[in-house]
PQR file with spaces between the fields and no chain letter, atoms N, CA, C, O and H, PARSE charges and radii, in Angstrom:
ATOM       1  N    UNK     1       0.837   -1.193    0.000 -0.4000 1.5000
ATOM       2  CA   UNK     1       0.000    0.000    0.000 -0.0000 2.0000
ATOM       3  C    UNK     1       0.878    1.251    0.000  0.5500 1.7000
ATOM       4  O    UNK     1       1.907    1.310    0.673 -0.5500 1.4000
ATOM       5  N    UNK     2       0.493    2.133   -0.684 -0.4000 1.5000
ATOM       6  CA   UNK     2       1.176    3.374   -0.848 -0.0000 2.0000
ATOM       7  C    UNK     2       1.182    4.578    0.228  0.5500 1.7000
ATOM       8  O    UNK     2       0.215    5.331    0.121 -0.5500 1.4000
ATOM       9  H    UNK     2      -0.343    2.085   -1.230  0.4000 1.0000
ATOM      10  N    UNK     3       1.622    4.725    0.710 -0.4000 1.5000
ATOM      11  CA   UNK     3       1.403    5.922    1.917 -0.0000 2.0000
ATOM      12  C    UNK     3       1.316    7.164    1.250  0.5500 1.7000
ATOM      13  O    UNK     3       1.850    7.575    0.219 -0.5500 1.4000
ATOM      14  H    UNK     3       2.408    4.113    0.797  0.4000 1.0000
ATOM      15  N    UNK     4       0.309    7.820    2.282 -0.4000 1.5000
ATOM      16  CA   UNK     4       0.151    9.515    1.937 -0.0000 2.0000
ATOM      17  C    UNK     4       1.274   10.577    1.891  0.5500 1.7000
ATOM      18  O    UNK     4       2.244   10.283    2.590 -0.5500 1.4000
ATOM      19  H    UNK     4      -0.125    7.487    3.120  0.4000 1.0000
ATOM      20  N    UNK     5       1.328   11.367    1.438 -0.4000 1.5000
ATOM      21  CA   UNK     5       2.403   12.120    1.394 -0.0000 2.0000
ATOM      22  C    UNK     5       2.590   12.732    3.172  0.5500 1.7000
ATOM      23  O    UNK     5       3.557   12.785    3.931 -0.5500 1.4000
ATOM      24  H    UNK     5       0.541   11.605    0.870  0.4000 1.0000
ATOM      25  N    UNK     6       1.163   13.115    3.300 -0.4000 1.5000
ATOM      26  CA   UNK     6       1.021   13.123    5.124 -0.0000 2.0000
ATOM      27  C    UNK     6       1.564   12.648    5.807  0.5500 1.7000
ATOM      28  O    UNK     6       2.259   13.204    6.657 -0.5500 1.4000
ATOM      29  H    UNK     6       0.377   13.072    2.683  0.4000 1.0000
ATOM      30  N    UNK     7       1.415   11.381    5.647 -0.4000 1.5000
ATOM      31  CA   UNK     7       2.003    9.978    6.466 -0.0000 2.0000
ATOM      32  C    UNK     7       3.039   10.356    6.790  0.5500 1.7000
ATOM      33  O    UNK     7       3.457   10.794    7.862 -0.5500 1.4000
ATOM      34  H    UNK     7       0.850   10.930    4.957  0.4000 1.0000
ATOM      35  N    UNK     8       3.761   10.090    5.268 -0.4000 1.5000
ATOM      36  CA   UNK     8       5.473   10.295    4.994 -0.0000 2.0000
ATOM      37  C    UNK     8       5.825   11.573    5.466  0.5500 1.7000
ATOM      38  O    UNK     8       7.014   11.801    5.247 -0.5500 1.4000
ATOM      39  H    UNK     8       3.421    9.734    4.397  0.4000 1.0000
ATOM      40  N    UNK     9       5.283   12.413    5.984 -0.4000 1.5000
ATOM      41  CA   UNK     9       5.629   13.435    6.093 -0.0000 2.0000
ATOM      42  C    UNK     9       5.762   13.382    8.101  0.5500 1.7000
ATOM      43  O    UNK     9       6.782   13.825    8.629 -0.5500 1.4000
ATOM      44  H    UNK     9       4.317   12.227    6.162  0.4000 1.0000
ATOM      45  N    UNK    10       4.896   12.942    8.750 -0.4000 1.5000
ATOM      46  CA   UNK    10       4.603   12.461   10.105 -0.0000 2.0000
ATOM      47  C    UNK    10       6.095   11.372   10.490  0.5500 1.7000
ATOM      48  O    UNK    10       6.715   11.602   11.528 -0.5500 1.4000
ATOM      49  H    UNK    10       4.068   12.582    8.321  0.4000 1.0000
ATOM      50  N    UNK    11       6.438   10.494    9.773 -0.4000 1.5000
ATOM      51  CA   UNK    11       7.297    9.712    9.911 -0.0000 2.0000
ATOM      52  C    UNK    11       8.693   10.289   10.042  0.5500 1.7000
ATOM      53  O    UNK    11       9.590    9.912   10.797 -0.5500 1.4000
ATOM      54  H    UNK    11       5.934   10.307    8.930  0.4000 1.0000
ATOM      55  N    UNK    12       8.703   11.589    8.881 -0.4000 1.5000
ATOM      56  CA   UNK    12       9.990   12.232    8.923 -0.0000 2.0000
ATOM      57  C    UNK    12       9.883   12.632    9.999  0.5500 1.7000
ATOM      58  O    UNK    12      10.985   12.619   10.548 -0.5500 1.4000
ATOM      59  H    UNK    12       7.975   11.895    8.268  0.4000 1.0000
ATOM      60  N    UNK    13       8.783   13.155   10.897 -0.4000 1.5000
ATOM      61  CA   UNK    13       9.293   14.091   11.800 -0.0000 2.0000
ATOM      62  C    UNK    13       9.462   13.398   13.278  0.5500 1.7000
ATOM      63  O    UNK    13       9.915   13.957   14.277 -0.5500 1.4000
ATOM      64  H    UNK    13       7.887   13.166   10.452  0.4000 1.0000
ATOM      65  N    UNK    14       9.043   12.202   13.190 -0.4000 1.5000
ATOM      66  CA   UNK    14       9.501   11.269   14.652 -0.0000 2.0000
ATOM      67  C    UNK    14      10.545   10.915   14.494  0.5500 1.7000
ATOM      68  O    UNK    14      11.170   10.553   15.491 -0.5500 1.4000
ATOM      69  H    UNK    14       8.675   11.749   12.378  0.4000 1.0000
ATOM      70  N    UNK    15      11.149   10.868   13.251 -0.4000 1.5000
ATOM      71  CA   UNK    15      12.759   10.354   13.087 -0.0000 2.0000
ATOM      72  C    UNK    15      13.333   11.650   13.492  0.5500 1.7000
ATOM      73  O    UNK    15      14.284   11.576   14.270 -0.5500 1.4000
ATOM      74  H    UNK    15      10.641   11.162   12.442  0.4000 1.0000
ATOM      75  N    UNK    16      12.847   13.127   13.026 -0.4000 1.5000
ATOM      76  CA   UNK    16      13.847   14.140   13.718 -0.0000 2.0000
ATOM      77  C    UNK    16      13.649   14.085   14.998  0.5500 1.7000
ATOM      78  O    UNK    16      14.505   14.706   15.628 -0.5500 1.4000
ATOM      79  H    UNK    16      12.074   13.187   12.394  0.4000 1.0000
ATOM      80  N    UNK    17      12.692   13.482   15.751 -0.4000 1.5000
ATOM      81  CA   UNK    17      12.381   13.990   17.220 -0.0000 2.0000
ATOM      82  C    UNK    17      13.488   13.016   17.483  0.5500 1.7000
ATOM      83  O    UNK    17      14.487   13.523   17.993 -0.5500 1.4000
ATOM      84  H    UNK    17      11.996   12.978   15.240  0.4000 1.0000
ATOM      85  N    UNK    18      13.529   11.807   17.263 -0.4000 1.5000
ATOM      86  CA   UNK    18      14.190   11.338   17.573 -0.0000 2.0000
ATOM      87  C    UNK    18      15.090   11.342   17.825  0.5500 1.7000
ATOM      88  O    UNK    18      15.385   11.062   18.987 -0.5500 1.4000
ATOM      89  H    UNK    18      12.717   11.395   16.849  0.4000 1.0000
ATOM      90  N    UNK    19      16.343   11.754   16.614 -0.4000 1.5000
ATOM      91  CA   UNK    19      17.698   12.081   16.232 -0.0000 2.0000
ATOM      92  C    UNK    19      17.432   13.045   17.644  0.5500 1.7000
ATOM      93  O    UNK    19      17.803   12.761   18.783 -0.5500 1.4000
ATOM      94  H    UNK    19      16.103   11.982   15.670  0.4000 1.0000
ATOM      95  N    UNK    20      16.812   14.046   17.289 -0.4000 1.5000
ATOM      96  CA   UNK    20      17.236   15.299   18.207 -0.0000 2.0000
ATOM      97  C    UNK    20      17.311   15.043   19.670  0.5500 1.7000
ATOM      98  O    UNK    20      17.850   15.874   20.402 -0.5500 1.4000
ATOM      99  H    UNK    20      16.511   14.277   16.364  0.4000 1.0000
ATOM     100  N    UNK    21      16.671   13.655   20.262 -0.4000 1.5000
ATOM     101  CA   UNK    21      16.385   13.937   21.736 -0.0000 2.0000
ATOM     102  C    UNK    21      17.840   13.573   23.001  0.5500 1.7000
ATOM     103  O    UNK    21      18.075   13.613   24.209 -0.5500 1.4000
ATOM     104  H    UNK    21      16.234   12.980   19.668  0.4000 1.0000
ATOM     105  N    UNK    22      18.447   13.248   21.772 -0.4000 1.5000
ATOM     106  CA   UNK    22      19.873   13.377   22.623 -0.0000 2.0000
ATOM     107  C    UNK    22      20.115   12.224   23.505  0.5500 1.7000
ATOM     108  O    UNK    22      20.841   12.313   24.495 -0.5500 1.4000
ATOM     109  H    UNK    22      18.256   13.216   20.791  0.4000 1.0000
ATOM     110  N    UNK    23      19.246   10.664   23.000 -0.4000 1.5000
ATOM     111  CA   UNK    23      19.061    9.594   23.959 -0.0000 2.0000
ATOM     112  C    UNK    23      19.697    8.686   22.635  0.5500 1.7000
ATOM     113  O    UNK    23      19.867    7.550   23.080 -0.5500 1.4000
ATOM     114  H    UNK    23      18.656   10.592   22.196  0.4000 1.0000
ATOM     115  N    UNK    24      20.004    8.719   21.573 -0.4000 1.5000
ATOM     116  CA   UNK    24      20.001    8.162   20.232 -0.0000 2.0000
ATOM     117  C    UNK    24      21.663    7.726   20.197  0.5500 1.7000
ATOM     118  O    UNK    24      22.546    8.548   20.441 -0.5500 1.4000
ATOM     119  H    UNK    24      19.866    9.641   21.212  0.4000 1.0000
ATOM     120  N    UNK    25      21.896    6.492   19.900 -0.4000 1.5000
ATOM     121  CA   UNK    25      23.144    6.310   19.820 -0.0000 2.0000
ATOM     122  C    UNK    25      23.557    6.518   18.584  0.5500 1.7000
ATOM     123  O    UNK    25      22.686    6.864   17.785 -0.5500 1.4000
ATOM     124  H    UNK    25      21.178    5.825   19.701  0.4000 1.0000
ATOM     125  N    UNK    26      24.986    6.370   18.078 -0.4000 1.5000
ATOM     126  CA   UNK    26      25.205    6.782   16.841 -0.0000 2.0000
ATOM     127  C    UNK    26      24.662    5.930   15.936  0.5500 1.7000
ATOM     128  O    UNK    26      24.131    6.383   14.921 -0.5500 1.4000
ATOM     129  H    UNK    26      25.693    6.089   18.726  0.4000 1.0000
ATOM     130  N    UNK    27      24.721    4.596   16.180 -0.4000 1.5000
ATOM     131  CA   UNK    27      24.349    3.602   15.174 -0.0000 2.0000
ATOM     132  C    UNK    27      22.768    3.802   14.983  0.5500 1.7000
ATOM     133  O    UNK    27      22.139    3.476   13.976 -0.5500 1.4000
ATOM     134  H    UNK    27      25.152    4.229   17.004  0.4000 1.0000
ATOM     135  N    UNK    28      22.228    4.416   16.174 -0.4000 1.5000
ATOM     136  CA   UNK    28      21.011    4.271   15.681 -0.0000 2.0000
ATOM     137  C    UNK    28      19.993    5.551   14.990  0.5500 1.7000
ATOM     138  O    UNK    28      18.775    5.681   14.867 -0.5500 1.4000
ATOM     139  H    UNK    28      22.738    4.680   16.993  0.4000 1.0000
ATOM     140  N    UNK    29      21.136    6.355   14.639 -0.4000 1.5000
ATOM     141  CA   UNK    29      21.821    7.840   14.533 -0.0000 2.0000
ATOM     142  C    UNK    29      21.654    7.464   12.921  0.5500 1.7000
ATOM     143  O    UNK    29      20.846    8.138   12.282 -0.5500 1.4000
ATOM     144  H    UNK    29      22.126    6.249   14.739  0.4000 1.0000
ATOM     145  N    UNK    30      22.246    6.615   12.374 -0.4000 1.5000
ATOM     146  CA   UNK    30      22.283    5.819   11.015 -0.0000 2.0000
ATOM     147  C    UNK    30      21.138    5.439   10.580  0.5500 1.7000
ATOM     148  O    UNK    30      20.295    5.943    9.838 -0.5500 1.4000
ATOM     149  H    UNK    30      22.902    6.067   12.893  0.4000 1.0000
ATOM     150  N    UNK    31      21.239    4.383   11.204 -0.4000 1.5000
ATOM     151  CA   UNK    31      19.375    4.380   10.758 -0.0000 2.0000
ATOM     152  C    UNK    31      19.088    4.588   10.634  0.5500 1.7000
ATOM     153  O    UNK    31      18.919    4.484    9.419 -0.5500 1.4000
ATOM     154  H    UNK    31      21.924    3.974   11.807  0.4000 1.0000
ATOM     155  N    UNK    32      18.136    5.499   11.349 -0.4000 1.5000
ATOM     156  CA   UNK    32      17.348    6.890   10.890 -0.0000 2.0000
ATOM     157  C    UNK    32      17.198    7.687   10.031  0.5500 1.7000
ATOM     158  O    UNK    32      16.187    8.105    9.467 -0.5500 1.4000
ATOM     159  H    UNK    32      18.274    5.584   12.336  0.4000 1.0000
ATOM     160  N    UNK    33      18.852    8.032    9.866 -0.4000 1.5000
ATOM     161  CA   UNK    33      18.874    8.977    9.163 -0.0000 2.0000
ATOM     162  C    UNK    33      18.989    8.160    7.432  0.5500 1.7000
ATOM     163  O    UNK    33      19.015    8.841    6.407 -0.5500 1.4000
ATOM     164  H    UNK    33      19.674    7.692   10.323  0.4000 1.0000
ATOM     165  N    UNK    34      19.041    6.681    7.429 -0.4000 1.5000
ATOM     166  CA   UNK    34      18.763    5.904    6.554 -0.0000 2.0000
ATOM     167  C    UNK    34      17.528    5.967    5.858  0.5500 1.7000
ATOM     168  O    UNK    34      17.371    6.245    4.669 -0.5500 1.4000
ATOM     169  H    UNK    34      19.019    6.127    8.262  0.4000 1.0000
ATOM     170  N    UNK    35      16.293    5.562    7.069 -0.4000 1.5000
ATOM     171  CA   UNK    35      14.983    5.626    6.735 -0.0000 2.0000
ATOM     172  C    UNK    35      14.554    7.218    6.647  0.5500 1.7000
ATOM     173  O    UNK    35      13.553    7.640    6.066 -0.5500 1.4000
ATOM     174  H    UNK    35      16.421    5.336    8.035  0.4000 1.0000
ATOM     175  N    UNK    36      15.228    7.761    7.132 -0.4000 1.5000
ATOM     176  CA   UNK    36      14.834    9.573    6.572 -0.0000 2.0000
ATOM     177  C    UNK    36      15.420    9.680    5.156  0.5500 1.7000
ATOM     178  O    UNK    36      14.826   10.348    4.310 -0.5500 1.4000
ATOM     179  H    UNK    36      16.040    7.418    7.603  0.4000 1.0000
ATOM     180  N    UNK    37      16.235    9.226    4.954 -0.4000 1.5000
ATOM     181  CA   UNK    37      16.323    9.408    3.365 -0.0000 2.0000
ATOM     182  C    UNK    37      15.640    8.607    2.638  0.5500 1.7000
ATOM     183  O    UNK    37      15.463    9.052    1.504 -0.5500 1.4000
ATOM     184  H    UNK    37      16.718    8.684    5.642  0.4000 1.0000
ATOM     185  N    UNK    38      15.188    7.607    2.834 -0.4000 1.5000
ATOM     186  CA   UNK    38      14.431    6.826    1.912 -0.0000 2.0000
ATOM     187  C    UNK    38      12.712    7.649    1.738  0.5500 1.7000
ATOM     188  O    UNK    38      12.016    7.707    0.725 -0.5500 1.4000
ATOM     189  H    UNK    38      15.331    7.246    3.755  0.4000 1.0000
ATOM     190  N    UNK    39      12.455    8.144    2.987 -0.4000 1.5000
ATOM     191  CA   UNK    39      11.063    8.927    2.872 -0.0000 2.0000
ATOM     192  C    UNK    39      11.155   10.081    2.394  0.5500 1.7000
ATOM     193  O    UNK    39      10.116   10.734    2.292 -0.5500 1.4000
ATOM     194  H    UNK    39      13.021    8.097    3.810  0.4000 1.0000
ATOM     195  N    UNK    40      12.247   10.580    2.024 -0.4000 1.5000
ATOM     196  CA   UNK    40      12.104   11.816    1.628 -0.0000 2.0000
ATOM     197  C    UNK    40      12.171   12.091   -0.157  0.5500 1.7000
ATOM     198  O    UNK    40      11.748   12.962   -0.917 -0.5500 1.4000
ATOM     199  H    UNK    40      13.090   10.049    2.106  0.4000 1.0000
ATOM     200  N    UNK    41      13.063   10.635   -0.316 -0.4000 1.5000
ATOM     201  CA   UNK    41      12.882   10.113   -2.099 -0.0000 2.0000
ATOM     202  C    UNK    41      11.116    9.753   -1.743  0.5500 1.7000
ATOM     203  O    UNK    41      10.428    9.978   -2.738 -0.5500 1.4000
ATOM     204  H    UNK    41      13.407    9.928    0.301  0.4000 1.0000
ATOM     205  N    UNK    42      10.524    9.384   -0.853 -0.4000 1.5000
ATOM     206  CA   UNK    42       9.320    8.667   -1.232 -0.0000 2.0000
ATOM     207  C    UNK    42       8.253   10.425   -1.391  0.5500 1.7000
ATOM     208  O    UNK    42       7.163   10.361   -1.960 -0.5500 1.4000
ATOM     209  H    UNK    42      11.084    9.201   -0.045  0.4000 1.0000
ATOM     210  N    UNK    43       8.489   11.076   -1.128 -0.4000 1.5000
ATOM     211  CA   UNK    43       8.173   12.245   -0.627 -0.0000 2.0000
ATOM     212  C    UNK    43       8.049   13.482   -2.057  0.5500 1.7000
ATOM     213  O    UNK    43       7.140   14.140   -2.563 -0.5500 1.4000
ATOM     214  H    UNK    43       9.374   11.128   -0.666  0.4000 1.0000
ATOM     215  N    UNK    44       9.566   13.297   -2.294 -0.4000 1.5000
ATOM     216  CA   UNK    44       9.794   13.475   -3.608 -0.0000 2.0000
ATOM     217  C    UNK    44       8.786   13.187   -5.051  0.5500 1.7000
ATOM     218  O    UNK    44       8.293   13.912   -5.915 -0.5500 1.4000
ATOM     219  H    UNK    44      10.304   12.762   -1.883  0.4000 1.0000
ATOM     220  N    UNK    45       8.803   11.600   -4.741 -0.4000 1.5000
ATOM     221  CA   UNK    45       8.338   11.110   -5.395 -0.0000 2.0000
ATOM     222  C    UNK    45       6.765   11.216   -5.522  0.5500 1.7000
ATOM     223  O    UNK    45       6.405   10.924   -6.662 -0.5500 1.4000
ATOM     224  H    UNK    45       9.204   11.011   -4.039  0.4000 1.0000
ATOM     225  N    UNK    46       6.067   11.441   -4.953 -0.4000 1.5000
ATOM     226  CA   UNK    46       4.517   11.921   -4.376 -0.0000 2.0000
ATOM     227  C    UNK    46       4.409   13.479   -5.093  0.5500 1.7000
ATOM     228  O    UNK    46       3.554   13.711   -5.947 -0.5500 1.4000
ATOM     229  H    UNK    46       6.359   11.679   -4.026  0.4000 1.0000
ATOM     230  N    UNK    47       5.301   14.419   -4.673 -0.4000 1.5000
ATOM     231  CA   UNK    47       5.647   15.771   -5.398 -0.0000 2.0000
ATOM     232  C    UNK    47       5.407   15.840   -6.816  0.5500 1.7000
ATOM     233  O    UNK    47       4.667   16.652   -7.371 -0.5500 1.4000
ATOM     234  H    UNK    47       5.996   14.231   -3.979  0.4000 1.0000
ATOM     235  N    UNK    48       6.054   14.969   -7.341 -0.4000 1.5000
ATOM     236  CA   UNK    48       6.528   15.008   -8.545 -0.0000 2.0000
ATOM     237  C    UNK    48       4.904   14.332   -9.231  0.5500 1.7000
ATOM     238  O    UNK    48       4.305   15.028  -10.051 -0.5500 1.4000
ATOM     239  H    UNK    48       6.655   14.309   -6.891  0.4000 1.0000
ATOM     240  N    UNK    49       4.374   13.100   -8.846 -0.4000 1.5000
ATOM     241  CA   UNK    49       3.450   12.844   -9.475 -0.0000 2.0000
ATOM     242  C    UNK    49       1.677   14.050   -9.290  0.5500 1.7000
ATOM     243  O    UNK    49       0.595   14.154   -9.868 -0.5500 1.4000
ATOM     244  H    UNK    49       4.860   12.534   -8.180  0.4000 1.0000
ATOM     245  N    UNK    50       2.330   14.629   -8.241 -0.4000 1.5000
ATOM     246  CA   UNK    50       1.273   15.762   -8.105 -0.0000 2.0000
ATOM     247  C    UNK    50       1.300   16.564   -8.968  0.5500 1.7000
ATOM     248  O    UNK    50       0.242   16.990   -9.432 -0.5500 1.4000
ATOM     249  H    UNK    50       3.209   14.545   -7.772  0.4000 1.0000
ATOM     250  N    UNK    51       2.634   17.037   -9.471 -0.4000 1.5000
ATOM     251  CA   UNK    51       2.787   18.003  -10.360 -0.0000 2.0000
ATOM     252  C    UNK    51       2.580   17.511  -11.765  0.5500 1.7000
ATOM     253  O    UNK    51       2.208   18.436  -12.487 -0.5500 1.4000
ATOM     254  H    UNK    51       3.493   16.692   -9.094  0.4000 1.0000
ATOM     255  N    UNK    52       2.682   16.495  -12.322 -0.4000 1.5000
ATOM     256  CA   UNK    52       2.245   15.943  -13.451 -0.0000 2.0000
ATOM     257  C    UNK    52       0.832   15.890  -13.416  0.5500 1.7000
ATOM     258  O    UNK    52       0.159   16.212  -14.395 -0.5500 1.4000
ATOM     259  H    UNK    52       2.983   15.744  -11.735  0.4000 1.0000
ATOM     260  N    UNK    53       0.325   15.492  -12.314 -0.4000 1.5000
ATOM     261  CA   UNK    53      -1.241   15.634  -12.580 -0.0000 2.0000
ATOM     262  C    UNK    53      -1.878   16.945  -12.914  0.5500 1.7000
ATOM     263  O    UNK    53      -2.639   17.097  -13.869 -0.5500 1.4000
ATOM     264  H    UNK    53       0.872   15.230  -11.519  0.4000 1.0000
ATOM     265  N    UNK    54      -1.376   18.273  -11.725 -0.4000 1.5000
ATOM     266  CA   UNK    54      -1.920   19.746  -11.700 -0.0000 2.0000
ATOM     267  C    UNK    54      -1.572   19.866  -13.335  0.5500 1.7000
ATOM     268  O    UNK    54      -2.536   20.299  -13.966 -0.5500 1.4000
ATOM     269  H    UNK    54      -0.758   18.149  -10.949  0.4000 1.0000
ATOM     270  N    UNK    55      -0.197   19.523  -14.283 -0.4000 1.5000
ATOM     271  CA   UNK    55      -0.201   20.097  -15.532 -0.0000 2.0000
ATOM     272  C    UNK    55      -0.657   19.708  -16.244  0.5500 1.7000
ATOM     273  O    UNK    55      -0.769   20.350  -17.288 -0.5500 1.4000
ATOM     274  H    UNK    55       0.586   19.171  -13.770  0.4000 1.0000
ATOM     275  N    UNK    56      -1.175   18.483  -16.131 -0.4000 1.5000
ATOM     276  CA   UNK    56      -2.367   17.552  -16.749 -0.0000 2.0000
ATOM     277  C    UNK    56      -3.668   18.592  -16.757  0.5500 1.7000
ATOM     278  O    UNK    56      -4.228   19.012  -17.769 -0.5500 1.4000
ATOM     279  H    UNK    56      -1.084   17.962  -15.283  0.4000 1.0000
ATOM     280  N    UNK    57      -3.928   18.829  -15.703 -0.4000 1.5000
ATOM     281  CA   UNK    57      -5.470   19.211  -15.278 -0.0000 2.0000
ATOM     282  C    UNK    57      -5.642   20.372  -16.139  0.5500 1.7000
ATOM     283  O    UNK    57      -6.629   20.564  -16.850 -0.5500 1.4000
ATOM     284  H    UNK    57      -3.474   18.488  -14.881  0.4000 1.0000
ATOM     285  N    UNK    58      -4.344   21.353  -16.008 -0.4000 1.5000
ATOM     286  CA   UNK    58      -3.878   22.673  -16.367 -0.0000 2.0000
ATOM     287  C    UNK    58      -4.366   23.116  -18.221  0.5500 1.7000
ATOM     288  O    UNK    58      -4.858   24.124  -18.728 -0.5500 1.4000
ATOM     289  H    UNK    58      -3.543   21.197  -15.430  0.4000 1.0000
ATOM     290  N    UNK    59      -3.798   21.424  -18.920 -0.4000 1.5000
ATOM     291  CA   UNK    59      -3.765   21.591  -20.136 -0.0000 2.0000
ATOM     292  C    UNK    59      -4.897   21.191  -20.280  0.5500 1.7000
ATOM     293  O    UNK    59      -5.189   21.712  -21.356 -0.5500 1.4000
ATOM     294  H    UNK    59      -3.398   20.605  -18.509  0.4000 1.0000
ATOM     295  N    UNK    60      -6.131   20.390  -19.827 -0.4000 1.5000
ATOM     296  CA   UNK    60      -7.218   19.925  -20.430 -0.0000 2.0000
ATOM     297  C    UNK    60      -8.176   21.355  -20.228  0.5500 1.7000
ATOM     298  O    UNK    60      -9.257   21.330  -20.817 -0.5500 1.4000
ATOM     299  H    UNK    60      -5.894   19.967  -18.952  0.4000 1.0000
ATOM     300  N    UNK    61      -7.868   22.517  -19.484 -0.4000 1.5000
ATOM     301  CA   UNK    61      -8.834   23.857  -19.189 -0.0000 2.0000
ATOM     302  C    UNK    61      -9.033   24.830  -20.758  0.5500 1.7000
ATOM     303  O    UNK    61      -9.709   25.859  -20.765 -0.5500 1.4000
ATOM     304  H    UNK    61      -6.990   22.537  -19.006  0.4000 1.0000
């Protein structure tokens, strides 16, 4: 199932709470900041098909 851009967007920000709370070891410092990059291509990627649609919509007016 595809997640909302919302979602993905909620997820990034428990990974910053995370990183930030100063309880985070380095390795797990990695991680994170692993799965924060992968949501933020997913994020990207949500962007991008929005904008193909709005110029879609744009040209059929």
């Amino acid at each position: 199932m595809t997640k909302k851009y919302e979602e993905l967007i909620g997820e990034l920000k428990e990974i910053v709470r995370k990183m930030e709370d100063g309880n985070t070891s380095l390795d797990e410092m990695i991680t994170l900041y692993e799965q924060g990059m992968i949501l933020v291509r997913q994020c990207e990627d949500r962007l991008a098909e929005a904008e193909v649609k709005i110029t879609e919509l744009g040209r059929e007016s």
